[in-house]
C-alpha positions in Angstrom: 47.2 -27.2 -49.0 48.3 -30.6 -50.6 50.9 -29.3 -53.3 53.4 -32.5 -52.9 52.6 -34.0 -49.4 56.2 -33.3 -48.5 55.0 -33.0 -44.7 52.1 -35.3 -44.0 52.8 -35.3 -40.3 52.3 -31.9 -40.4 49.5 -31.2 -42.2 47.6 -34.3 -40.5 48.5 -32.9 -37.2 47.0 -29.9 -37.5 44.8 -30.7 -39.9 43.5 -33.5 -37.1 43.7 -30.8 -34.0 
């Protein structure tokens, strides 16, 4: 789900759990 990394705190935060 990497369209534009707009939120990479957010993905790598969950993504990461």
């Amino acid at each position: 789900m990497g369209n534009g990394s707009a939120i990479p705190s957010l993905t790598q935060a969950w993504a990461s759990r």
